[in-house]
C-alpha positions in Angstrom: -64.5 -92.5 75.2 -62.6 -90.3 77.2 -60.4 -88.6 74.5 -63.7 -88.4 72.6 -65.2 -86.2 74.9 -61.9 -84.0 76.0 -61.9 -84.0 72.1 -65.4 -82.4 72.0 -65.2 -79.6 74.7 -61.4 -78.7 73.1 -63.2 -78.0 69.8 -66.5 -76.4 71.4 -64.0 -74.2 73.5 -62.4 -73.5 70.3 -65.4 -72.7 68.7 -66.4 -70.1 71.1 -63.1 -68.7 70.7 -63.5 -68.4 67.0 -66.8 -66.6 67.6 -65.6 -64.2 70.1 -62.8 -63.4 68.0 -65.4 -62.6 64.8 -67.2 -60.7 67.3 -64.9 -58.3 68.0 -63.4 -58.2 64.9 -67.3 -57.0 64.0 -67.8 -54.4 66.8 -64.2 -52.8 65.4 -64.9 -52.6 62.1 -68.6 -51.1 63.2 -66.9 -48.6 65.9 -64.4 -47.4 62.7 -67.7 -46.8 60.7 -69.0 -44.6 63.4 -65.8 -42.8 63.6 -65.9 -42.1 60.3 -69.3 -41.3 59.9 -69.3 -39.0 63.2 -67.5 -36.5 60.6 -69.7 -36.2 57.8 -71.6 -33.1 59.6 -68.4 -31.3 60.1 -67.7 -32.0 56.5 -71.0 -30.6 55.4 -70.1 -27.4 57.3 -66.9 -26.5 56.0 -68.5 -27.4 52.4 -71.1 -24.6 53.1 -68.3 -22.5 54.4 -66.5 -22.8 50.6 -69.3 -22.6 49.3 -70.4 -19.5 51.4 -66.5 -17.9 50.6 -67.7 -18.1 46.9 -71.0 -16.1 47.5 -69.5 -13.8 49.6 -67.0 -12.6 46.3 -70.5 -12.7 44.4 -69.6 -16.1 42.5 -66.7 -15.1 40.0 -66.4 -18.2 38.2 -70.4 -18.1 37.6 -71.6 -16.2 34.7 -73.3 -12.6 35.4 -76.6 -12.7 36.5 -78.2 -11.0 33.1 -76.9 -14.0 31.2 -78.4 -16.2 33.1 -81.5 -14.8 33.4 -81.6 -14.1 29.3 -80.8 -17.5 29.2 -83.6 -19.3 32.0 -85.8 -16.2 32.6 -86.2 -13.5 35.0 -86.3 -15.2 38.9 -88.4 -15.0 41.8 -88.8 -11.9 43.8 -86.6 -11.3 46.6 -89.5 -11.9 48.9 -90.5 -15.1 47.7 -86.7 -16.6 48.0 -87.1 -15.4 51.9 -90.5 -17.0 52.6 -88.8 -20.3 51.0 -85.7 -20.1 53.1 -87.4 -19.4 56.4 -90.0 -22.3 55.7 -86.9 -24.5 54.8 -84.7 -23.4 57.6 -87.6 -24.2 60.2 -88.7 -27.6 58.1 -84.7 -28.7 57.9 -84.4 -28.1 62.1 -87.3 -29.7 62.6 -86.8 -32.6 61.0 -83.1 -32.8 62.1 -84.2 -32.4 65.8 -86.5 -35.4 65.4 -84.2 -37.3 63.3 -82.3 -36.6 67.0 -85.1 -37.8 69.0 -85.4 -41.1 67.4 -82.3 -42.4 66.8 -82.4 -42.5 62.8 -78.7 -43.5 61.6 -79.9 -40.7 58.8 -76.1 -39.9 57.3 -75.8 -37.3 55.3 -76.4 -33.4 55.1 -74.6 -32.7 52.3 -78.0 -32.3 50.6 -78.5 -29.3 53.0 -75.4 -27.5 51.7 -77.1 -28.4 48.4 -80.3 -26.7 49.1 -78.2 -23.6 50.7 -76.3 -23.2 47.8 -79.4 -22.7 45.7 -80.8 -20.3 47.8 -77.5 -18.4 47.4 -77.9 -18.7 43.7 -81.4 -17.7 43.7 -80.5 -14.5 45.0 -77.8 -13.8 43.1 -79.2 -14.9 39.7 -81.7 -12.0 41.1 -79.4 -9.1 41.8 -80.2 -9.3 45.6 -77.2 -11.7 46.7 -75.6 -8.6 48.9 -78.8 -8.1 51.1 -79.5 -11.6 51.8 -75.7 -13.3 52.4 -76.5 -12.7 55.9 -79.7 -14.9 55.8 -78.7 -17.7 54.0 -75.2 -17.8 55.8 -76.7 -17.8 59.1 -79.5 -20.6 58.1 -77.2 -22.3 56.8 -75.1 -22.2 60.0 -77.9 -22.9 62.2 -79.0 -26.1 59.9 -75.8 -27.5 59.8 -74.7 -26.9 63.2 -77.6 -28.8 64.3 -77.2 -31.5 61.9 -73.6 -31.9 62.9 -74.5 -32.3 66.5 -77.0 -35.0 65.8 -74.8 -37.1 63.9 -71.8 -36.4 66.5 -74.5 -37.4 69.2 -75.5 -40.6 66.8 -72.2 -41.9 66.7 -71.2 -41.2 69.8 -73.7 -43.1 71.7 -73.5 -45.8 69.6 -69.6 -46.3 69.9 -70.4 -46.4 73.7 -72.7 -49.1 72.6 -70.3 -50.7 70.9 -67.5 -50.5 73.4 -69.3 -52.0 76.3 -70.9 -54.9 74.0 -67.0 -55.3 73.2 -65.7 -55.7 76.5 -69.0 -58.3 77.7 -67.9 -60.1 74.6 -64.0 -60.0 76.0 -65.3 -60.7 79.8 -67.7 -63.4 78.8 -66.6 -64.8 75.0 -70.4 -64.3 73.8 -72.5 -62.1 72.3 -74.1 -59.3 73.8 -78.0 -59.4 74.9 -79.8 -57.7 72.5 -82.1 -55.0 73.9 
């Protein structure tokens, strides 16, 4: 009866064991993630910046601009490309700083670069690339920069997170209270 019940607690201990081990084995593959993750914004910048590079030598590898617009049709004013890039530039911070506010795991900005590159295109296709670099450069600065910093701040808090439920599970051999 005896080596029954030293039998049970040796397994229940190991158990536990087991289970803290698969815990942190979790919270360390989840802190990599973040690591990684924490990058992408950085990554979306220096895209731009290629991106930007390219615009600034008036897109070489791109056909002229009267092919294109032979080809698709004459584009938008001038004008109406900056009234879409302001609206965009304030709807993009917006919604980045309340992506910030609430604490949505929201990953990628790459689609911003996307959108920046077509306002570069936009104006180029329409002869008016060399007024506007500034514009679009600088938006696209400001967007991304603000993007970056929310996903930095994301991850961030959320290796902290991480960290400290990894060292209750180390202390204690359980899992963390869930908030």
């Amino acid at each position: 009866m005896k080596d029954t019940r030293e039998h049970q607690l040796s397994s229940a201990a190991d158990e536990n064991q087991d289970n803290a081990d698969r815990l942190r084995r979790e919270l360390s593959a989840e802190i990599d993630r973040l690591r990684r993750l924490s990058t992408r914004g950085i990554l979306a910048l220096a895209l731009f910046l290629v991106v930007s590079i390219f615009a600034w030598w008036g897109f070489v590898v791109l056909p002229g601009p009267e092919t294109v617009t032979a080809f698709l049709g004459k584009p938008p004013p001038a004008r109406v490309i900056s009234i879409a890039l302001l609206l965009y530039t304030f709807s993009a911070i917006i919604l980045s700083l309340s992506r910030m506010t609430t604490g949505l795991e929201h990953r990628s900005s790459f689609s911003h670069v996307g959108f920046l590159t077509g306002f570069f295109l936009f104006y180029y296709f329409g002869n008016c690339l060399e007024e506007n670099y500034w514009a679009v450069f600088g938006s696209g600065i400001t967007i991304l920069g603000v993007e970056s910093y929310r996903i930095w701040s994301y991850c961030s808090e959320n290796i902290s997170r991480k960290k400290e439920d990894m060292e209750f599970v180390a202390r204690t051999g359980r899992p963390p209270p869930q908030e």
